[in-house]
mmCIF file as Biopython writes it, N, C-alpha, C and O atoms, coordinates in Angstrom:
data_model
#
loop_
_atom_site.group_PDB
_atom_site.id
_atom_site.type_symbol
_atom_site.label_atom_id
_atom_site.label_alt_id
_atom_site.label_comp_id
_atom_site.label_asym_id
_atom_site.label_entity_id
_atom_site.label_seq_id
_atom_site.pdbx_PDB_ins_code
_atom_site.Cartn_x
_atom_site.Cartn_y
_atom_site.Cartn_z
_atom_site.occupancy
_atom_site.B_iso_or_equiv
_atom_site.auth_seq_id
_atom_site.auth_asym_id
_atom_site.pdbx_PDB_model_num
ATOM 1   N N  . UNK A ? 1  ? 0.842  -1.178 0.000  1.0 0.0 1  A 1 
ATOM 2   C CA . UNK A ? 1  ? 0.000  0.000  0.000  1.0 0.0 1  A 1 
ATOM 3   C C  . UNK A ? 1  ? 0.890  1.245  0.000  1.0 0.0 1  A 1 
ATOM 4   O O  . UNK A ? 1  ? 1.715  1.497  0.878  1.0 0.0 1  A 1 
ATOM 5   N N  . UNK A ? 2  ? 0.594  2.123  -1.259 1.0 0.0 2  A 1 
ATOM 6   C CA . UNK A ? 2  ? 1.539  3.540  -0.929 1.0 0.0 2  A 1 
ATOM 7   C C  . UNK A ? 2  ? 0.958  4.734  -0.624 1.0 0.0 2  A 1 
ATOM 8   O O  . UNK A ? 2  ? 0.121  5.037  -1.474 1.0 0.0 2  A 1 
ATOM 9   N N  . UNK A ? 3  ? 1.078  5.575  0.301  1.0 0.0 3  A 1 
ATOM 10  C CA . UNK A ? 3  ? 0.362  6.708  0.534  1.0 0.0 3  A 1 
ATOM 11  C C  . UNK A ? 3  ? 1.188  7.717  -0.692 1.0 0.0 3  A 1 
ATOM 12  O O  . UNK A ? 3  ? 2.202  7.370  -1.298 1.0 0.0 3  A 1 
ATOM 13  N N  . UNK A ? 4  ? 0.614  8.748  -0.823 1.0 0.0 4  A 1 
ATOM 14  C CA . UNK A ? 4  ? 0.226  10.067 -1.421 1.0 0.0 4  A 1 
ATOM 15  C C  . UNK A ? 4  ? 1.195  11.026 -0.397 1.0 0.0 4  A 1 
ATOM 16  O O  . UNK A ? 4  ? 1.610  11.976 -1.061 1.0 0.0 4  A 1 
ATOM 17  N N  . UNK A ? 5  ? 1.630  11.075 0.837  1.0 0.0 5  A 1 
ATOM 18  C CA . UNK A ? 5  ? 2.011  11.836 1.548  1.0 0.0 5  A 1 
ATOM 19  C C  . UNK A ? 5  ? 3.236  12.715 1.091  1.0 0.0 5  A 1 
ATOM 20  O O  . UNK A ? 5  ? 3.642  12.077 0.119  1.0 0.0 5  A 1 
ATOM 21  N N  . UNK A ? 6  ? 3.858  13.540 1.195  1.0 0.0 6  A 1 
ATOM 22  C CA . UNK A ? 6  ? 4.965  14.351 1.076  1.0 0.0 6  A 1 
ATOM 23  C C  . UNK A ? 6  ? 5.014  15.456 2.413  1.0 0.0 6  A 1 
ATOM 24  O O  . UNK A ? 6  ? 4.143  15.954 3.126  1.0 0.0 6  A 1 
ATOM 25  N N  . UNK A ? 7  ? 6.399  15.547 2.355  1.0 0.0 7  A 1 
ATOM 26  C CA . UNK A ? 7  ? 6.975  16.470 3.172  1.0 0.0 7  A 1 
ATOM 27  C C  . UNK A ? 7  ? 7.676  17.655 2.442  1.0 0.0 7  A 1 
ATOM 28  O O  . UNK A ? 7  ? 8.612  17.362 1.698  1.0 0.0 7  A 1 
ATOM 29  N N  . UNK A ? 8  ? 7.257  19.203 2.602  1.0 0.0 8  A 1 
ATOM 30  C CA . UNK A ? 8  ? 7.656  20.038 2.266  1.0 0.0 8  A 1 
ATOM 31  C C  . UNK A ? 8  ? 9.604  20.147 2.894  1.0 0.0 8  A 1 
ATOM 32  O O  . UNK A ? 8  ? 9.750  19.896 4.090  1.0 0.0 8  A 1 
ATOM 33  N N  . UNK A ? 9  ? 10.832 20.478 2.127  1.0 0.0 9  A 1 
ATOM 34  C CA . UNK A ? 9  ? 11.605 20.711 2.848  1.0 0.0 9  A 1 
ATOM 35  C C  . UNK A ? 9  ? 12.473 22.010 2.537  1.0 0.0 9  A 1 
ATOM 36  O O  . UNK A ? 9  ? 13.486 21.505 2.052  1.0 0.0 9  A 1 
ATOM 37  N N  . UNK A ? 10 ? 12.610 22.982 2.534  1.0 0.0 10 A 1 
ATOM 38  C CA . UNK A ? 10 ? 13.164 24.235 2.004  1.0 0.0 10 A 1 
ATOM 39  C C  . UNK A ? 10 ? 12.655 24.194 0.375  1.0 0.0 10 A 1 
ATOM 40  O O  . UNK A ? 10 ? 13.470 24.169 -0.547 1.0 0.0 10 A 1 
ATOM 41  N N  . UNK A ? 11 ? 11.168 24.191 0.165  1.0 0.0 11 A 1 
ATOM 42  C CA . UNK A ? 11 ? 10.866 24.393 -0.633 1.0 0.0 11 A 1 
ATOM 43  C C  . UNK A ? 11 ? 10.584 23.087 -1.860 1.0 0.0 11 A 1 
ATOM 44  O O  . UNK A ? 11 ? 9.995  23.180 -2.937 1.0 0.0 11 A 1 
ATOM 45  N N  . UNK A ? 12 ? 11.096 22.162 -1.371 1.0 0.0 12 A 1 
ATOM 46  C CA . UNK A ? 12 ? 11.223 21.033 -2.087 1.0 0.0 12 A 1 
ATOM 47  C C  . UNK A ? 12 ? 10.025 19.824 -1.510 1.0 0.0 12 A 1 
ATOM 48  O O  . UNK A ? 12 ? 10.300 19.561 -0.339 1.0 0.0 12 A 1 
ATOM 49  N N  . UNK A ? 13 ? 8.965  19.140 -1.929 1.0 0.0 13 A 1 
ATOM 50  C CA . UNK A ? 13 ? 8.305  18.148 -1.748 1.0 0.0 13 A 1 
ATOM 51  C C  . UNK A ? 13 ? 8.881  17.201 -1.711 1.0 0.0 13 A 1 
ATOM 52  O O  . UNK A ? 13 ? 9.391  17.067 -2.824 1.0 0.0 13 A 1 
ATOM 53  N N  . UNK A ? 14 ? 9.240  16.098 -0.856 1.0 0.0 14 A 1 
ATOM 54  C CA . UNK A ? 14 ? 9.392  14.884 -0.664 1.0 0.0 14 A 1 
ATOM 55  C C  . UNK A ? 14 ? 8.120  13.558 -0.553 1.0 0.0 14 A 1 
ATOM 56  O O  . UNK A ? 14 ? 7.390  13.509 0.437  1.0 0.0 14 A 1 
ATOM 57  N N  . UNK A ? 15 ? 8.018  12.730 -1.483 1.0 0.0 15 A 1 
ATOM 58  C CA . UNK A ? 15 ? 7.428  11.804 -1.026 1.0 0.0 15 A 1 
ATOM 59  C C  . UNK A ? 15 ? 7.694  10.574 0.375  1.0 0.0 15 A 1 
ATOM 60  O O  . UNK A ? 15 ? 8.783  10.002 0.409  1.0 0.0 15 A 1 
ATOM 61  N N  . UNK A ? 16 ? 7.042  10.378 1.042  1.0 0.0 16 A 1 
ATOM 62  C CA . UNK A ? 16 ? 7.286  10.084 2.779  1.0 0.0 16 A 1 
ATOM 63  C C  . UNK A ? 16 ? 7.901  8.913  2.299  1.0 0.0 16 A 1 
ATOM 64  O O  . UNK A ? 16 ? 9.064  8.651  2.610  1.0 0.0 16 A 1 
ATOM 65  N N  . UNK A ? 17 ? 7.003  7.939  1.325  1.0 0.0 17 A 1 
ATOM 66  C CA . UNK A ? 17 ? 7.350  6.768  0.798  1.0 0.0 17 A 1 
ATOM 67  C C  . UNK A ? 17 ? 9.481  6.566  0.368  1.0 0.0 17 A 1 
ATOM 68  O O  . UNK A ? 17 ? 10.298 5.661  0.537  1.0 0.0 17 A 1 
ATOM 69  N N  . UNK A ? 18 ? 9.529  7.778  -0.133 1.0 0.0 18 A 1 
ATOM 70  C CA . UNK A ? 18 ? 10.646 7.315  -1.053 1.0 0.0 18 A 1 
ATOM 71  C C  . UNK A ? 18 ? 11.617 7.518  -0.179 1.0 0.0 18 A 1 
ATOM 72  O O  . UNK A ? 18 ? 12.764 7.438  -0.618 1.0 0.0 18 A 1 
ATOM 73  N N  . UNK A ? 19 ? 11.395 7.873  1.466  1.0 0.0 19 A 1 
ATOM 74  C CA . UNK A ? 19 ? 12.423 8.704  1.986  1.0 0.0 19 A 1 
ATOM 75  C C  . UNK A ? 19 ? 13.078 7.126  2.818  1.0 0.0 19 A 1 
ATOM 76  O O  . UNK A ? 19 ? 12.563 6.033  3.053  1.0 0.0 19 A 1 
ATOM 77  N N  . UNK A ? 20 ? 14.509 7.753  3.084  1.0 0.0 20 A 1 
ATOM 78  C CA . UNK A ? 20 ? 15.475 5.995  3.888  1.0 0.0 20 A 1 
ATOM 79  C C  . UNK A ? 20 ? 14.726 6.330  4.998  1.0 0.0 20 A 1 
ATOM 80  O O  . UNK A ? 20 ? 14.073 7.312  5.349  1.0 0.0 20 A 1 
ATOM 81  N N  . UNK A ? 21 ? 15.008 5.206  5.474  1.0 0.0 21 A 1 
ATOM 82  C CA . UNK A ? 21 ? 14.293 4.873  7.046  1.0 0.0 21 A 1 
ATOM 83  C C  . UNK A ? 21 ? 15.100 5.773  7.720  1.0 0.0 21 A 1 
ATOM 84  O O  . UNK A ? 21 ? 14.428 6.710  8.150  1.0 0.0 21 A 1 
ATOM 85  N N  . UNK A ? 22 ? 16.853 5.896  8.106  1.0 0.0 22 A 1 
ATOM 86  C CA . UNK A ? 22 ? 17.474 7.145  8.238  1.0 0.0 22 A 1 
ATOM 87  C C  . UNK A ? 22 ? 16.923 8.743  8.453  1.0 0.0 22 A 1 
ATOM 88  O O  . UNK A ? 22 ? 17.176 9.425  9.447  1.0 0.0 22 A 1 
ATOM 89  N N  . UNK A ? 23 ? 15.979 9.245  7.094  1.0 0.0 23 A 1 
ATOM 90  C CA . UNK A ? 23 ? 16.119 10.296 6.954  1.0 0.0 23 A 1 
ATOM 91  C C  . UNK A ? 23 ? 14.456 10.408 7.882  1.0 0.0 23 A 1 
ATOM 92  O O  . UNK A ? 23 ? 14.148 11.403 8.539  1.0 0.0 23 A 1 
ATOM 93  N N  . UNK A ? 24 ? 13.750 9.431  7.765  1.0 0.0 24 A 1 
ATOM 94  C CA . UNK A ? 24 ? 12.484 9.144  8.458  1.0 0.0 24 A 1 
ATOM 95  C C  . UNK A ? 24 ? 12.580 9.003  9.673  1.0 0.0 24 A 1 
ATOM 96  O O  . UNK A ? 24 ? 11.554 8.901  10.347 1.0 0.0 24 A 1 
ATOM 97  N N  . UNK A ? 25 ? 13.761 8.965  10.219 1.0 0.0 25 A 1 
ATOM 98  C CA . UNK A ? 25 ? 13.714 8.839  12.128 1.0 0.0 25 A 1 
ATOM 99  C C  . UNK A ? 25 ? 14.128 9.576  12.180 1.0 0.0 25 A 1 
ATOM 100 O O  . UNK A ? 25 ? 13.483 10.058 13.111 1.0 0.0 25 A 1 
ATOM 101 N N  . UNK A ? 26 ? 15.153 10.632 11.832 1.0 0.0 26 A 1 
ATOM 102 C CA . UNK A ? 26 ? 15.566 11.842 11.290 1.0 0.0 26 A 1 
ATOM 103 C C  . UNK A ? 26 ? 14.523 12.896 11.881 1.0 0.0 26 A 1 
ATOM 104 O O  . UNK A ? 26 ? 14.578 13.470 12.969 1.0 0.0 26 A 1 
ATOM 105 N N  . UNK A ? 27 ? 13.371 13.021 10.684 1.0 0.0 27 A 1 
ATOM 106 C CA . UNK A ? 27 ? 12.346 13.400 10.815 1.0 0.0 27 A 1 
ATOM 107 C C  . UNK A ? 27 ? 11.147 13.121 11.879 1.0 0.0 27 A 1 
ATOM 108 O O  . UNK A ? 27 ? 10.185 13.887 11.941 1.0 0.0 27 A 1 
ATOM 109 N N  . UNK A ? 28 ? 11.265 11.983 12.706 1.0 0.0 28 A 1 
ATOM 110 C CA . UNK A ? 28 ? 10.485 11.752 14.173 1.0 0.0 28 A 1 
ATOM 111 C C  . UNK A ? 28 ? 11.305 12.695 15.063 1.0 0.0 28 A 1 
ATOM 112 O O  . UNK A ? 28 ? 10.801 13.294 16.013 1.0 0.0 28 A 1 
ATOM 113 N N  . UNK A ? 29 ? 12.679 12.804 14.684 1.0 0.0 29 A 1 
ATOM 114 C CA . UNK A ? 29 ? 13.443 13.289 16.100 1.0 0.0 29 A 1 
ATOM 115 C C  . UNK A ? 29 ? 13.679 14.825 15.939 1.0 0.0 29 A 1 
ATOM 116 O O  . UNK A ? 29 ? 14.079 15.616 16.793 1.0 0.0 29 A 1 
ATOM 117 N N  . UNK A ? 30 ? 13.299 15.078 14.508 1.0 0.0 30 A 1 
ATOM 118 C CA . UNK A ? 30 ? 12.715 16.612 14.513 1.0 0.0 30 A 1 
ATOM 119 C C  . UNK A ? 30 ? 11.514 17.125 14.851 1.0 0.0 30 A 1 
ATOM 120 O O  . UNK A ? 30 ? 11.412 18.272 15.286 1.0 0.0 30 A 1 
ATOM 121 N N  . UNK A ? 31 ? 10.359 16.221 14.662 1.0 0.0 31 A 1 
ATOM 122 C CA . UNK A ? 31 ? 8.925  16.330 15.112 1.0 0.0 31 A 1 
ATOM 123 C C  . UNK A ? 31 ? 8.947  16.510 17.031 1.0 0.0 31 A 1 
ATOM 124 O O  . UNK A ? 31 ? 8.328  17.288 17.757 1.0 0.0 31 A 1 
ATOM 125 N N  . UNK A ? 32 ? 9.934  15.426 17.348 1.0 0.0 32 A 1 
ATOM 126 C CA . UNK A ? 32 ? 9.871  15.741 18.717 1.0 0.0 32 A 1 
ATOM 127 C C  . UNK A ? 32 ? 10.598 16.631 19.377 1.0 0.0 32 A 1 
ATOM 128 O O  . UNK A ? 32 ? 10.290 16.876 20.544 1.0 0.0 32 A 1 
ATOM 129 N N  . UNK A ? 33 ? 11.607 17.234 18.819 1.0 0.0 33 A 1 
ATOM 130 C CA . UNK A ? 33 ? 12.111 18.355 19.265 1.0 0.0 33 A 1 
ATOM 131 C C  . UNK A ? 33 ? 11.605 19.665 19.204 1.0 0.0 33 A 1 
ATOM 132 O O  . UNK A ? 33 ? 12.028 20.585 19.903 1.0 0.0 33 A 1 
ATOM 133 N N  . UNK A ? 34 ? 10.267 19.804 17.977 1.0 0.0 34 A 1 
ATOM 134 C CA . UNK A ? 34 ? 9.654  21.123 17.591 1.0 0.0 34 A 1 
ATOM 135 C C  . UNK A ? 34 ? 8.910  20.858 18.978 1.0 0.0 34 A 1 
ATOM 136 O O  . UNK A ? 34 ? 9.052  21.853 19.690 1.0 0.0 34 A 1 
ATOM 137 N N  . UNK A ? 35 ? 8.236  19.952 19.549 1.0 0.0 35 A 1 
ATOM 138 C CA . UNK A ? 35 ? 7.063  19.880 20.321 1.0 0.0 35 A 1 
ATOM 139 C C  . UNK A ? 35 ? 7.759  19.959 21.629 1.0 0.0 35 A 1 
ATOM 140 O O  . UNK A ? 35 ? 6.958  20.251 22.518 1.0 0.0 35 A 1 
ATOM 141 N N  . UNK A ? 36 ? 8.930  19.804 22.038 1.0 0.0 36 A 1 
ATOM 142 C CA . UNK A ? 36 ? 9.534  20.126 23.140 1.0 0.0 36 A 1 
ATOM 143 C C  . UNK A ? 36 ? 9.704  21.823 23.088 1.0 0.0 36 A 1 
ATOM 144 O O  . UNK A ? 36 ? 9.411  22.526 24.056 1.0 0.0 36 A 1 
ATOM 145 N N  . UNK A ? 37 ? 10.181 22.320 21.910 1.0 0.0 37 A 1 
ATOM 146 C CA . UNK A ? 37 ? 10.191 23.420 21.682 1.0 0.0 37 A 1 
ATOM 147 C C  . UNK A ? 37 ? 8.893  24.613 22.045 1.0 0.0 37 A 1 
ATOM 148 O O  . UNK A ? 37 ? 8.906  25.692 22.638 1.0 0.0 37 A 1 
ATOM 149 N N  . UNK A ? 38 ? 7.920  23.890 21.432 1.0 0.0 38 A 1 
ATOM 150 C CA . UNK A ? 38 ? 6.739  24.541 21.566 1.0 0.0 38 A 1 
ATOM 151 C C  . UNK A ? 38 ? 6.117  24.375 23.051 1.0 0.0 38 A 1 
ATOM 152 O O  . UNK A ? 38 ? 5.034  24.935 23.221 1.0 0.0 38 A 1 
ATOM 153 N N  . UNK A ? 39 ? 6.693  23.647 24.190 1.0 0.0 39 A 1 
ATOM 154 C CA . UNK A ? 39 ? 6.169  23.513 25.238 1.0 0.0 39 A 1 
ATOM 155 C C  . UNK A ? 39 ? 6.978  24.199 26.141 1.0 0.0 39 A 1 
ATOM 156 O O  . UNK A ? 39 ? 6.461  24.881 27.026 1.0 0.0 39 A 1 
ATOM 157 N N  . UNK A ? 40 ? 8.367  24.086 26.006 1.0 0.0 40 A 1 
ATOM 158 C CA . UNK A ? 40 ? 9.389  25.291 26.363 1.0 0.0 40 A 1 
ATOM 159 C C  . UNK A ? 40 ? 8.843  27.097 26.068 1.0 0.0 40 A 1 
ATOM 160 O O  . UNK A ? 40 ? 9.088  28.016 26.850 1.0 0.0 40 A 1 
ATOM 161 N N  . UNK A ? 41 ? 8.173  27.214 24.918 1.0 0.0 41 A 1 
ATOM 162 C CA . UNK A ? 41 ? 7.875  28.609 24.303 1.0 0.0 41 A 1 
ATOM 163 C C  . UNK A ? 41 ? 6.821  28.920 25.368 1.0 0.0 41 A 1 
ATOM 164 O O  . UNK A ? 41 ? 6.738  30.049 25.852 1.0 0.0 41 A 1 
ATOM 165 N N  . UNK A ? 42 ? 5.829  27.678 25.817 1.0 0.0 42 A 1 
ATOM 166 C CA . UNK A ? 42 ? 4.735  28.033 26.890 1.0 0.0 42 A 1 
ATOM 167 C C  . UNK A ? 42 ? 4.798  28.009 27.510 1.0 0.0 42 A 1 
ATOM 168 O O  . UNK A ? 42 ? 4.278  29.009 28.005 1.0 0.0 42 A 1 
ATOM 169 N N  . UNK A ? 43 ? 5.414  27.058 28.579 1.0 0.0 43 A 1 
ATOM 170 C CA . UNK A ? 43 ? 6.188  27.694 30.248 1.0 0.0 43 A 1 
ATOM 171 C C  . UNK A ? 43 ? 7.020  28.799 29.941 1.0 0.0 43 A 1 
ATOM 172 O O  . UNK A ? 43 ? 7.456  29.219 31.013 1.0 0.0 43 A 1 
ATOM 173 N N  . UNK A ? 44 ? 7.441  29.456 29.020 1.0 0.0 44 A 1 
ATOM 174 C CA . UNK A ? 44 ? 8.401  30.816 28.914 1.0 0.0 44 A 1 
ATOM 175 C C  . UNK A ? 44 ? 7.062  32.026 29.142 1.0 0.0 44 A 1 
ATOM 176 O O  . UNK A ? 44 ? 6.941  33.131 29.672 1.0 0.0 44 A 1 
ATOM 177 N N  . UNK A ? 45 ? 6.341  31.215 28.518 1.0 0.0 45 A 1 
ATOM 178 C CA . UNK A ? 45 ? 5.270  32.652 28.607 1.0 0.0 45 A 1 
ATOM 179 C C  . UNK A ? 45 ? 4.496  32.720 29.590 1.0 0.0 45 A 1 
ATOM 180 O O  . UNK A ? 45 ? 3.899  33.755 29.886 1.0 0.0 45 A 1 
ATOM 181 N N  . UNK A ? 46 ? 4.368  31.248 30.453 1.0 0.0 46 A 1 
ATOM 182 C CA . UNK A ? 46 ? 3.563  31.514 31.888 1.0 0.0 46 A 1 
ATOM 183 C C  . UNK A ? 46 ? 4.921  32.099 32.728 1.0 0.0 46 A 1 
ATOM 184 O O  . UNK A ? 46 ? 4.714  32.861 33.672 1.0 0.0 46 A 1 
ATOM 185 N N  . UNK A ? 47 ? 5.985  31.816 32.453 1.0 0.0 47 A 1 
ATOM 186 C CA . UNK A ? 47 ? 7.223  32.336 33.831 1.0 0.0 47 A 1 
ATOM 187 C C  . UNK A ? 47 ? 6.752  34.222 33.332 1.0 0.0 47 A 1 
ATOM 188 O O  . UNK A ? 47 ? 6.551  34.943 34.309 1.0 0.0 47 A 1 
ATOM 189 N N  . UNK A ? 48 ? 6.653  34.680 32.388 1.0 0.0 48 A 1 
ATOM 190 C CA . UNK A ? 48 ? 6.784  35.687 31.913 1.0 0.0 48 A 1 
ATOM 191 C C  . UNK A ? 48 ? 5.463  36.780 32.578 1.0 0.0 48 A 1 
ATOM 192 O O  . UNK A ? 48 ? 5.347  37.978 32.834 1.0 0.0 48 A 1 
ATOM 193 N N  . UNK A ? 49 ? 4.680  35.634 32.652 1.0 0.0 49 A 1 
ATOM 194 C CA . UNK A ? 49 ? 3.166  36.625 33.207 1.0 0.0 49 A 1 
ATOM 195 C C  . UNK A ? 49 ? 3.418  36.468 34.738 1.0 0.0 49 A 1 
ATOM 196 O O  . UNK A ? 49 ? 3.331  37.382 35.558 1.0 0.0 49 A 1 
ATOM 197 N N  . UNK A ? 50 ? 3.700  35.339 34.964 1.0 0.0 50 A 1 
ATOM 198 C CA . UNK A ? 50 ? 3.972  35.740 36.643 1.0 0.0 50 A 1 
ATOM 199 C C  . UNK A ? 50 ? 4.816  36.289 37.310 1.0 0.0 50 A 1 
ATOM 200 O O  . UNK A ? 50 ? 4.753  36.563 38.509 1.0 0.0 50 A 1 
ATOM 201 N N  . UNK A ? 51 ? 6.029  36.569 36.256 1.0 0.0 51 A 1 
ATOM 202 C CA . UNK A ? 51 ? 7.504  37.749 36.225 1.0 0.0 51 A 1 
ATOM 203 C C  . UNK A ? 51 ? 6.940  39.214 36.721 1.0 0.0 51 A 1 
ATOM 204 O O  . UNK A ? 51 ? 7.236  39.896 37.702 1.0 0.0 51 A 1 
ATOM 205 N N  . UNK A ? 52 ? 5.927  39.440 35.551 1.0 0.0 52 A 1 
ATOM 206 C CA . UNK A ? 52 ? 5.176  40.859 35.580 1.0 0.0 52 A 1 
ATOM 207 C C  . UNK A ? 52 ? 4.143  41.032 36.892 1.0 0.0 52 A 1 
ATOM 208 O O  . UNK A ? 52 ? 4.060  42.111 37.479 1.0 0.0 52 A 1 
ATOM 209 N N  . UNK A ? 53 ? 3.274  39.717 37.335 1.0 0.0 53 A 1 
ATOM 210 C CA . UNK A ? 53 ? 2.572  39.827 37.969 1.0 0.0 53 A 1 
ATOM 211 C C  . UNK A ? 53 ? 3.259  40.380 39.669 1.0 0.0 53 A 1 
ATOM 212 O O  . UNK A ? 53 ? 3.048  41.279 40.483 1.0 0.0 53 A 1 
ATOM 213 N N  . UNK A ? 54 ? 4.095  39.279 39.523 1.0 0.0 54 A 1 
ATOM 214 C CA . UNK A ? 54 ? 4.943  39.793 40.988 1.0 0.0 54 A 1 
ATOM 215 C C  . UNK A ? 54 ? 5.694  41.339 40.511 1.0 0.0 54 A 1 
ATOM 216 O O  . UNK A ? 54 ? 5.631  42.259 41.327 1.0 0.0 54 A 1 
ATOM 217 N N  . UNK A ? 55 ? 5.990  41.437 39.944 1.0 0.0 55 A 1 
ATOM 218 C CA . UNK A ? 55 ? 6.428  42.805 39.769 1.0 0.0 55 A 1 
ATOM 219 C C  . UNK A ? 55 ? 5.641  43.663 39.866 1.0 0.0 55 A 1 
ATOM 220 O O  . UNK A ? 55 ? 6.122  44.597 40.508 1.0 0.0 55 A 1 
ATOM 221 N N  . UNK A ? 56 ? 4.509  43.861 39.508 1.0 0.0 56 A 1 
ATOM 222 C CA . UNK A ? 56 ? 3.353  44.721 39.937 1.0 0.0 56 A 1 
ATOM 223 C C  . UNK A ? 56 ? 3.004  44.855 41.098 1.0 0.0 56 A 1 
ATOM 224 O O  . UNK A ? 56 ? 2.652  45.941 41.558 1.0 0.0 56 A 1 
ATOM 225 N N  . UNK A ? 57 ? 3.056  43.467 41.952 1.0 0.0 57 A 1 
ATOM 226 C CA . UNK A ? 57 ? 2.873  43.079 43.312 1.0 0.0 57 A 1 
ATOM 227 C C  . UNK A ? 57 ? 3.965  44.068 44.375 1.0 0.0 57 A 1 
ATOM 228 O O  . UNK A ? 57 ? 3.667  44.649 45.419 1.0 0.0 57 A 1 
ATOM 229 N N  . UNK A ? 58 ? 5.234  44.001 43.704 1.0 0.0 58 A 1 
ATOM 230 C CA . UNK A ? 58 ? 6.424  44.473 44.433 1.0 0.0 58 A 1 
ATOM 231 C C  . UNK A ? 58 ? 5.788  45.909 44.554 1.0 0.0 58 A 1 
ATOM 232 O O  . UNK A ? 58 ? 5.459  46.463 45.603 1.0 0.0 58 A 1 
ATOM 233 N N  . UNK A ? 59 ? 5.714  46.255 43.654 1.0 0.0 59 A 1 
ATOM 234 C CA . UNK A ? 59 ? 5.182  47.959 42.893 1.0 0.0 59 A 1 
ATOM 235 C C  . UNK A ? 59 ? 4.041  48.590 43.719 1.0 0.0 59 A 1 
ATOM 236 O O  . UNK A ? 59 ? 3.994  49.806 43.901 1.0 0.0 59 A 1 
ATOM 237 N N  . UNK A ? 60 ? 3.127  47.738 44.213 1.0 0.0 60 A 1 
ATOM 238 C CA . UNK A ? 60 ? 1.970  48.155 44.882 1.0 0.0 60 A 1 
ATOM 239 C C  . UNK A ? 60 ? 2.211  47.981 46.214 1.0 0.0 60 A 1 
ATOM 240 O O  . UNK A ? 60 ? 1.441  48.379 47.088 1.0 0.0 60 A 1 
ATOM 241 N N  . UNK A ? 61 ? 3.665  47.172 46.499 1.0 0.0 61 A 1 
ATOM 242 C CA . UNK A ? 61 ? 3.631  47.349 48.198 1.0 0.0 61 A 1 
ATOM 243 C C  . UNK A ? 61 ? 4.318  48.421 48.179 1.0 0.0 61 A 1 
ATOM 244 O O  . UNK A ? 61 ? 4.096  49.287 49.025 1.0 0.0 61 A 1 
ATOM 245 N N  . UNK A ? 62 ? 5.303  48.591 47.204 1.0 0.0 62 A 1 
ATOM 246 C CA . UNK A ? 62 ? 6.166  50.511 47.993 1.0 0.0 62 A 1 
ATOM 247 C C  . UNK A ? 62 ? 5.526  51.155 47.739 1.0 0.0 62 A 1 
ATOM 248 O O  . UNK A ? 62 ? 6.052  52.258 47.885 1.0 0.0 62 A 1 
ATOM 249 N N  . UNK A ? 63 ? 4.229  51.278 47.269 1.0 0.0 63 A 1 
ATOM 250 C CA . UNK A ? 63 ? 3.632  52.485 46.791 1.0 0.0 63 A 1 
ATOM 251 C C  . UNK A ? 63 ? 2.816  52.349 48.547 1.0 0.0 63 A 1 
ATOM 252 O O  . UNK A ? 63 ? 2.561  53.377 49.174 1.0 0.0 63 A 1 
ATOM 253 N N  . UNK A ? 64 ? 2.617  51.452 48.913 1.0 0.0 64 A 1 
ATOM 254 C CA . UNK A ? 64 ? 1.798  51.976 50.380 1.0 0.0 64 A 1 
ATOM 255 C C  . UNK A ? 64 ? 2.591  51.897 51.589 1.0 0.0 64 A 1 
ATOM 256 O O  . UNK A ? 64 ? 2.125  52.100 52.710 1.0 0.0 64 A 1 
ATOM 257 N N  . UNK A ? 65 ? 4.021  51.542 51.301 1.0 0.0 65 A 1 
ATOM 258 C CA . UNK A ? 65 ? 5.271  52.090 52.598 1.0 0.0 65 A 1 
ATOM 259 C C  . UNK A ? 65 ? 4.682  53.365 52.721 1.0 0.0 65 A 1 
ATOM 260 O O  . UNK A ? 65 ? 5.152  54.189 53.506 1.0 0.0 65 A 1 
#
């Protein structure tokens, strides 16, 4: 059975089929590094709101020293 699938790569289509098993685990261990990536980008952005939040916090206690 052959799928239809392709992978875009700097512009170039690859069929999934034609690719070495190599360049295909290759490509799992890039899939899982984007998604580590993308979960790193979202704890960056919750550390980031609660960065500001306590900072506001700091801000509103010297304002009532």
């Amino acid at each position: 059975m052959t799928t239809d699938q392709t992978i875009s790569i700097d512009g170039v289509d690859y069929a999934i089929d034609s690719l070495s098993e190599n360049t295909k685990a290759q490509l799992i261990s890039l899939q899982a590094v984007d998604r580590r990536i993308a979960t790193a980008q979202e704890e960056l952005a919750i550390l980031q709101t609660a960065r500001i939040a306590y900072s506001n916090a700091v801000k509103q206690e010297l304002q009532t020293q």
